[in-house]
TORKOLDO-862177 format. One record per residue (C-alpha): residue number from 0; residue in one letter; x negated, y negated, z negated. Coordinates in steps of 0.05 Angstrom, whole numbers, plus 32768, in hexadecimal, padded with zeros to 4 digits. Example, Ala and Ser with C-alpha at 12.3 -4.5 7.8 and 13.67 -1.06 7.14 Angstrom:
2
+------+------+------+------+------+
! sero ! base !    x !    y !    z !
+------+------+------+------+------+
!    0 !    A ! 7F0A ! 805A ! 7F64 !
!    1 !    S ! 7EEF ! 8015 ! 7F71 !
+------+------+------+------+------+
***
This chain:
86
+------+------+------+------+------+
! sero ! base !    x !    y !    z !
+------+------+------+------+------+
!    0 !    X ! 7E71 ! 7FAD ! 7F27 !
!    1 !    X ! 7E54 ! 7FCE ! 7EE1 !
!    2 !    X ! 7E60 ! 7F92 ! 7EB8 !
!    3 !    X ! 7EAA ! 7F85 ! 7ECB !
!    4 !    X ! 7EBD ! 7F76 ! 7E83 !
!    5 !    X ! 7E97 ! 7F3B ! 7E89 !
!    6 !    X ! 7EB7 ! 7F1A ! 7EC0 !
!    7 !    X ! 7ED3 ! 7ED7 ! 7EBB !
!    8 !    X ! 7F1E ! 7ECF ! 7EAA !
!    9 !    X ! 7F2E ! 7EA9 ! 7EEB !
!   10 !    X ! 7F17 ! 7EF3 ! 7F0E !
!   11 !    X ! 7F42 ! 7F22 ! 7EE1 !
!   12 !    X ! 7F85 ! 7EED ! 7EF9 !
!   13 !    X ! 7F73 ! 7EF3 ! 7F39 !
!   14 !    X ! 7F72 ! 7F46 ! 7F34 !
!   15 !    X ! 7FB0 ! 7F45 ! 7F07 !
!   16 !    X ! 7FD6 ! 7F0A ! 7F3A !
!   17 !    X ! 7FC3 ! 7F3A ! 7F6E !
!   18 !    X ! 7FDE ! 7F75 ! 7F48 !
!   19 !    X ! 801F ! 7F61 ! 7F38 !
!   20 !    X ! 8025 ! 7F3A ! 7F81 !
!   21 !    X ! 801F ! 7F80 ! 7FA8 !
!   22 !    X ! 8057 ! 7F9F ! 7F73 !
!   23 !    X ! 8082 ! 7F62 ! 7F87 !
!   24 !    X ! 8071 ! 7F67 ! 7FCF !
!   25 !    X ! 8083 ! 7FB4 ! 7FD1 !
!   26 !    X ! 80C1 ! 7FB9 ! 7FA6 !
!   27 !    X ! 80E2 ! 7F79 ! 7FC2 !
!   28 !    X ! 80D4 ! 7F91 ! 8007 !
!   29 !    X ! 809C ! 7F78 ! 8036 !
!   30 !    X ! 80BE ! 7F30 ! 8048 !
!   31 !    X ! 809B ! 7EFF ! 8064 !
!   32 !    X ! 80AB ! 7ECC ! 8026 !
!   33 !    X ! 808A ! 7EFB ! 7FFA !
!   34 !    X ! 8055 ! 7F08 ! 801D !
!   35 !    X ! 8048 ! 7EB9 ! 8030 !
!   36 !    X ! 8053 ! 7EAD ! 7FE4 !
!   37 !    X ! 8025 ! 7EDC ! 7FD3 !
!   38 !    X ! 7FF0 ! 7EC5 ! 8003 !
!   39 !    X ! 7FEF ! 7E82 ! 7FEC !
!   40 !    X ! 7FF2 ! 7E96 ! 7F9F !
!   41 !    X ! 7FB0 ! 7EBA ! 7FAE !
!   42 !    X ! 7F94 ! 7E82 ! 7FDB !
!   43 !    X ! 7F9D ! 7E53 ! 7F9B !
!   44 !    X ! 7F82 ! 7E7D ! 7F67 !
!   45 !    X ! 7F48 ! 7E91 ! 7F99 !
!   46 !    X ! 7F41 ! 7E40 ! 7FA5 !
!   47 !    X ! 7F35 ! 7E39 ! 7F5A !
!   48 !    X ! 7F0C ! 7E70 ! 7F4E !
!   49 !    X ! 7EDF ! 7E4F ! 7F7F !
!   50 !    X ! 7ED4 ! 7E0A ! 7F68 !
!   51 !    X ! 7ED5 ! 7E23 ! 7F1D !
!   52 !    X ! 7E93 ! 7E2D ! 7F07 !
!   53 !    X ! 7E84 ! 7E69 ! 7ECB !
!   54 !    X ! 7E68 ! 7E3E ! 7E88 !
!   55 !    X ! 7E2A ! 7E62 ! 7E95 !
!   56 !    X ! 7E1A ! 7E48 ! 7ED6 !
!   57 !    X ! 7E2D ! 7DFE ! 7ED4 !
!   58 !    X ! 7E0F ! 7DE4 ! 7F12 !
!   59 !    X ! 7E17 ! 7E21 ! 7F34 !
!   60 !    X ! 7E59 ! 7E20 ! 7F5E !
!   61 !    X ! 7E75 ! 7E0B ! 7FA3 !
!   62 !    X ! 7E5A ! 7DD3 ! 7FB0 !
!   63 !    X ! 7E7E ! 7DAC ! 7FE5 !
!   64 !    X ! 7E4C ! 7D72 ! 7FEF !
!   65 !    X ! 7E18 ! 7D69 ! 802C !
!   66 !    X ! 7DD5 ! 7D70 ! 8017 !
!   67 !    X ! 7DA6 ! 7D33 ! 801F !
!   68 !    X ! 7D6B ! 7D41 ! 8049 !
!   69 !    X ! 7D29 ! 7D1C ! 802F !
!   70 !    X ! 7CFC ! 7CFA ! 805D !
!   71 !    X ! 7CBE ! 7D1A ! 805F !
!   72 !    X ! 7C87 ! 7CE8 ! 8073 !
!   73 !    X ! 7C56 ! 7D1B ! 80A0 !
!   74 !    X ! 7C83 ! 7D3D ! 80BF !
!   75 !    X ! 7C9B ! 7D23 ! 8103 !
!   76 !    X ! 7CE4 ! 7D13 ! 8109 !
!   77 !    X ! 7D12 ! 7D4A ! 812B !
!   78 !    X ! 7D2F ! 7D16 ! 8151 !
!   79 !    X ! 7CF4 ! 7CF8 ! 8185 !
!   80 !    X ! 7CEE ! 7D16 ! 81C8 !
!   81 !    X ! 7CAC ! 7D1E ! 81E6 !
!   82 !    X ! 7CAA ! 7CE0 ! 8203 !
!   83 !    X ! 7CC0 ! 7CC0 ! 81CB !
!   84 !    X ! 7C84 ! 7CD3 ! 81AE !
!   85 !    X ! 7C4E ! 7CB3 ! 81DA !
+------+------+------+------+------+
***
């Protein structure tokens, strides 16, 4: 929280979307279209934030792939029962 000058752009929209979203939401009145629009405004730009990655990072962000597991040769397989086994 010390180095908040040096957050990425992406951040400071969300803050300032936020911002000017709860001005809009409290002078227009607290409607249920303004406060859906609002929501899903948020849930975008909080969507992108996510799957961005910062240029200092590359490799570093939400990944949405399954890992793949490696077969380890001496180690017995999770799968056998006991009887399996012999």
């Amino acid at each position: 929280m010390q180095r908040f000058r040096y957050w990425r752009k992406m951040t400071w929209a969300i803050l300032l979307g936020s911002a000017l979203l709860l001005v809009w939401v409290v002078t227009g009145g607290f409607t249920t279209p303004a406060i859906g629009l609002s929501v899903a405004f948020l849930a975008v730009l909080g969507a992108v934030w996510l799957l961005s990655q910062p240029p200092w990072r590359q490799g570093r962000g939400l990944h949405l792939r399954r890992p793949q597991y490696v077969d380890v040769p001496f180690k017995t397989p999770t799968s056998t029962s006991p009887q399996d086994v012999g």
